[in-house]
PAFIDREN-414498 format. One record per residue (C-alpha): residue in three letters; x, y, z; residue number from 1. Coordinates in steps of 0.001 Angstrom, whole numbers, plus 500000, padded with zeros to 6 digits. Layout:
BEGIN
<pt code="ala" px="X" py="Y" pz="Z" pos="NUM"/>
...
This chain:
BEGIN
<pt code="unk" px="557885" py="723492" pz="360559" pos="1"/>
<pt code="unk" px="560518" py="726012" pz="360997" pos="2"/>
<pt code="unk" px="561871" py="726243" pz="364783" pos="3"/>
<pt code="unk" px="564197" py="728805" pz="366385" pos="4"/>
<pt code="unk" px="565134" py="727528" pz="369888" pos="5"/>
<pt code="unk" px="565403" py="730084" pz="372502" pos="6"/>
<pt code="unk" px="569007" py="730158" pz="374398" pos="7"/>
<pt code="unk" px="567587" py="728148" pz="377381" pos="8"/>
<pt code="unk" px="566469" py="725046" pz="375560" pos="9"/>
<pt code="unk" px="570017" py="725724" pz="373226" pos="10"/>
<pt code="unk" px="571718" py="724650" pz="376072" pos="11"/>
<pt code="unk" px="570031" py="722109" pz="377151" pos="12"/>
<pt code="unk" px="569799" py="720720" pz="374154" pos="13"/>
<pt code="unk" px="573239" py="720361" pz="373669" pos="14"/>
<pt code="unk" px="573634" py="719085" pz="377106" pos="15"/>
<pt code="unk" px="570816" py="716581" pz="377466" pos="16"/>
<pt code="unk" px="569483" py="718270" pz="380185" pos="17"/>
<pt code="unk" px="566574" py="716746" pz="382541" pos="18"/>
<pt code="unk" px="565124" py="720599" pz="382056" pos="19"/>
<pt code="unk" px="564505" py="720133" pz="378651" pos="20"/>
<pt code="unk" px="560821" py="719743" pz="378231" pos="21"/>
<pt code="unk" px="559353" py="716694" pz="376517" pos="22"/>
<pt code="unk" px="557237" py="718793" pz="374264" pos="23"/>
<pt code="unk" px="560983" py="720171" pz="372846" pos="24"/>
<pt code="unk" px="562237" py="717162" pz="372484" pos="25"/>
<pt code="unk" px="558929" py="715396" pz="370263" pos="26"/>
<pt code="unk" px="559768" py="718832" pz="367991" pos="27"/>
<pt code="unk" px="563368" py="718137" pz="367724" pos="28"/>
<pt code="unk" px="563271" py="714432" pz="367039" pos="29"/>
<pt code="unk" px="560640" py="715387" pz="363875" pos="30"/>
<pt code="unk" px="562368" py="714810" pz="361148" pos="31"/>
<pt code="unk" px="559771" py="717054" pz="359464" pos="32"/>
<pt code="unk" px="560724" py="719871" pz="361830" pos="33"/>
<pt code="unk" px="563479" py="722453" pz="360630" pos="34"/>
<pt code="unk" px="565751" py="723639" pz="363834" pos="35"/>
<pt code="unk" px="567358" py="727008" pz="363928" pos="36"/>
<pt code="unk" px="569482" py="728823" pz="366294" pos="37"/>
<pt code="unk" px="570292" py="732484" pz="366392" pos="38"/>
<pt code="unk" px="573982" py="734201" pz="366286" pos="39"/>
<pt code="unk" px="572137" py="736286" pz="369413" pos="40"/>
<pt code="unk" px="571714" py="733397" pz="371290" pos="41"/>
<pt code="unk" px="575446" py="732418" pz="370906" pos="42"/>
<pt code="unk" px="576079" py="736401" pz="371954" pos="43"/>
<pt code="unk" px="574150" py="736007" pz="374938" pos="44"/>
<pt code="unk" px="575248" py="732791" pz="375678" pos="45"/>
<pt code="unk" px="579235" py="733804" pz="375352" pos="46"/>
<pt code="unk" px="578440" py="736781" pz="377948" pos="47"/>
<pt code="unk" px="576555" py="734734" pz="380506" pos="48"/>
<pt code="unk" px="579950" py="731942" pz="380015" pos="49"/>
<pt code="unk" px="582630" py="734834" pz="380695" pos="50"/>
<pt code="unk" px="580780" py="735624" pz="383619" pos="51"/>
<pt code="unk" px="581477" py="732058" pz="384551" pos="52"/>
<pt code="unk" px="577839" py="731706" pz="385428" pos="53"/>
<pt code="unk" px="577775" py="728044" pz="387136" pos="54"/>
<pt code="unk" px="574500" py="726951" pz="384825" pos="55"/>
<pt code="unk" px="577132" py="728049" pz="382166" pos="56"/>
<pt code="unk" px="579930" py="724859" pz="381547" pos="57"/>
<pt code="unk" px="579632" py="724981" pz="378128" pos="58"/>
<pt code="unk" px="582401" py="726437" pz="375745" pos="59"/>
<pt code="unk" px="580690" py="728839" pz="373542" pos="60"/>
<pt code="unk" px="582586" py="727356" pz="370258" pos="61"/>
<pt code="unk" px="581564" py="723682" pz="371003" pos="62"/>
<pt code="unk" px="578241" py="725111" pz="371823" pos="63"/>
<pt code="unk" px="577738" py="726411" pz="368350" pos="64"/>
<pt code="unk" px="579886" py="723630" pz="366512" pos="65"/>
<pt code="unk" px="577497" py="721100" pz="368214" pos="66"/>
<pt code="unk" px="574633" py="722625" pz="367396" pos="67"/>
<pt code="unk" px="576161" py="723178" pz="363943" pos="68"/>
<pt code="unk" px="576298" py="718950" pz="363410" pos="69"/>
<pt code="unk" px="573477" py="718460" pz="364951" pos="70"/>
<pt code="unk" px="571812" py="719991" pz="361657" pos="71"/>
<pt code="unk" px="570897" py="722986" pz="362993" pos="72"/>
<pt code="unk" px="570740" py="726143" pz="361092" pos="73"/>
<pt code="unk" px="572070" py="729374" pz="362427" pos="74"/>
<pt code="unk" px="570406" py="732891" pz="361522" pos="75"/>
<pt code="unk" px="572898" py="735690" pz="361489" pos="76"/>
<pt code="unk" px="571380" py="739367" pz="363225" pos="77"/>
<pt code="unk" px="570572" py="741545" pz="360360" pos="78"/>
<pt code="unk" px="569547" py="744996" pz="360597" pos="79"/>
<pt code="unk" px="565746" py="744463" pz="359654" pos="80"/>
<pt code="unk" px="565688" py="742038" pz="362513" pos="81"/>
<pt code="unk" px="567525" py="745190" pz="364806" pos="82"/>
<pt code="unk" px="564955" py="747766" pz="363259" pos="83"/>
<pt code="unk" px="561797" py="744975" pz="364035" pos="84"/>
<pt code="unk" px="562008" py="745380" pz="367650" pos="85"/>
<pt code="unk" px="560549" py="748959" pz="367732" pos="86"/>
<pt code="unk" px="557345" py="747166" pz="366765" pos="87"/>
<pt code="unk" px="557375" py="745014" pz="369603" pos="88"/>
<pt code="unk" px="555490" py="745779" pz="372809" pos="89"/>
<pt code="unk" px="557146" py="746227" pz="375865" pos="90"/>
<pt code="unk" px="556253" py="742744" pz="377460" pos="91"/>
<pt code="unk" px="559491" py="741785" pz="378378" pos="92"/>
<pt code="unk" px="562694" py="743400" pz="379109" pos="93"/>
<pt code="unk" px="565477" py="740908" pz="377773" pos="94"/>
<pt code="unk" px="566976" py="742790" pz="374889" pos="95"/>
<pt code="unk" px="568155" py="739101" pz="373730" pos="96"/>
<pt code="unk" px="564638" py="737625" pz="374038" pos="97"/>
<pt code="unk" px="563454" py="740596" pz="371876" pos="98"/>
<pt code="unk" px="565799" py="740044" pz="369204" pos="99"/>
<pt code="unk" px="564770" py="736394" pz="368747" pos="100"/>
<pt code="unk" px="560968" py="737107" pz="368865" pos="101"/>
<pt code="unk" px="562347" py="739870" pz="365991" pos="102"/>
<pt code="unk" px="563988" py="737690" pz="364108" pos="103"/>
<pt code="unk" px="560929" py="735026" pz="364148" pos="104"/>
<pt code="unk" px="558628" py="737570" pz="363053" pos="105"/>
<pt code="unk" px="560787" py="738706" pz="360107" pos="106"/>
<pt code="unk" px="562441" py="735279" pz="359238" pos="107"/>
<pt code="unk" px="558421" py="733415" pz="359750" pos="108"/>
<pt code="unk" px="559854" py="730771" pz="362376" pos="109"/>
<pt code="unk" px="558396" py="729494" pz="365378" pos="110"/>
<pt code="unk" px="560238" py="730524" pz="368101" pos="111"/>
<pt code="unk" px="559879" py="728086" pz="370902" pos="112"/>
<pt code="unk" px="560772" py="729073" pz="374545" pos="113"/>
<pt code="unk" px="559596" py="727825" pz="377594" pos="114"/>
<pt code="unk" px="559608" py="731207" pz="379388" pos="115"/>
<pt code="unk" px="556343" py="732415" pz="380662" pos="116"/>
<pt code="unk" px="556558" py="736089" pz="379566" pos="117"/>
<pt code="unk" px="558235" py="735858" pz="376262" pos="118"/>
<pt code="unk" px="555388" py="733538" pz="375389" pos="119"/>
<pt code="unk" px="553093" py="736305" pz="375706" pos="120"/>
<pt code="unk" px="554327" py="738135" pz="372744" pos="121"/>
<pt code="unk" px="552061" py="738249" pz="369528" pos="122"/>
<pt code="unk" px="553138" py="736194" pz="366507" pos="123"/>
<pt code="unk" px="554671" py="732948" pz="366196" pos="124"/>
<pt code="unk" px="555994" py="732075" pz="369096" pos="125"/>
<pt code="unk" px="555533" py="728511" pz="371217" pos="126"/>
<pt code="unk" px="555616" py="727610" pz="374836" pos="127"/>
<pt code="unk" px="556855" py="724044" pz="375289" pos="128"/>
């Protein structure tokens, strides 16, 4: 299965986090399992990181370079992906979240999250 990780569980992925559900981890260890990130996520992230948020101790380069040889795949933000969201409804106000649910729809990966309301979107999206 194809898997795009939502920013959250990107992070605490990388940093072994307690937070990171069991459910996520199962679907990363699957050797089966394809993981992607998104170049959105990295966008957010590098915001949230110059803001020197305190959940936020990550450098954004050795955030993507680990994720990078930890086999996962990054998806760059086309403009089909941009255009997509205009066919999304308004569940959720993120404009981050609604780029990856977006680029799930058009790219046909599971996004997995493990927030509430950006589960609630139609198409393939996961709550772990």
């Amino acid at each position: 299965m194809k898997l795009l990780f939502d920013t959250h569980l990107l992070l605490w992925t990388v940093e072994n986090s307690p937070r990171l559900p069991k459910a996520a981890i199962k679907l990363i260890d699957d050797t089966d399992n394809e993981l992607f990130f998104s170049a959105a996520s990295l966008w957010e992230y590098a915001i949230k990181y110059q803001l020197t948020r305190d959940d936020m101790g990550v450098n954004p380069r050795l955030l993507r370079r680990s994720l990078l040889d930890n086999g996962y795949t990054e998806i760059d933000v086309t403009g089909e992906h941009a255009v997509a969201i205009d066919t999304l409804p308004p569940i959720h106000k993120d404009p981050f979240d609604r780029l990856l649910v977006a680029q799930a729809t058009v790219e046909a990966i599971t996004l997995l999250t493990v927030d509430k309301i950006l589960s609630r979107y139609p198409g393939p999206i996961r709550k772990v």
